[in-house]
C-alpha positions, 0 to 999 in steps of 0.5 A: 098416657101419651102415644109414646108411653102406650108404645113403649109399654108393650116393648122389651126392657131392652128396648126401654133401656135404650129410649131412656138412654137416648132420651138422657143423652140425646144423638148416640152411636149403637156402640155409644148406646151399648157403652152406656147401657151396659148391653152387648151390641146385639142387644143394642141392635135388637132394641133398636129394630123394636123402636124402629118398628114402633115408630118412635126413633130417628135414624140418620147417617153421621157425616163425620163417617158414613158407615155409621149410624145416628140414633135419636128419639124425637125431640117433641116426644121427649119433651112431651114424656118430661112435661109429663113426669113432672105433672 
């Protein structure tokens, strides 16, 4: 099981939802986030503090508007997590 799997696991189902979905579509907004998870924003803001603190999301200010902010999960980790569900 990878480092990744081993934190997330111990996460909230929202908190899953959300890796999963940046993990699918890749650089999203909190309100992107919350359009295509169905969750309310608060909730988007919740399960993102908990990856934060488990140390598995990339945050960055987006440079088309500076008063939001871009979410992502790491590229190796992601590919790391598909080699594996393929195995």
């Amino acid at each position: 099981m990878s480092h990744t799997r081993d934190r997330l696991y111990e996460l909230s189902p929202s908190a899953k939802l959300v890796f999963k979905v940046l993990e699918e579509n890749g650089t999203m907004t909190q309100s992107q986030i919350a359009d295509e998870s169905f969750l309310s924003k608060r909730t988007v803001r919740y399960a993102l503090g908990n990856l934060r603190d488990a140390d598995i999301l990339h945050e960055r200010a987006s440079f088309r508007d500076a008063r939001k902010t871009l979410y992502s999960i790491p590229e190796s980790e992601a590919a790391d997590e598909m080699v594996r569900a393929t195995d």
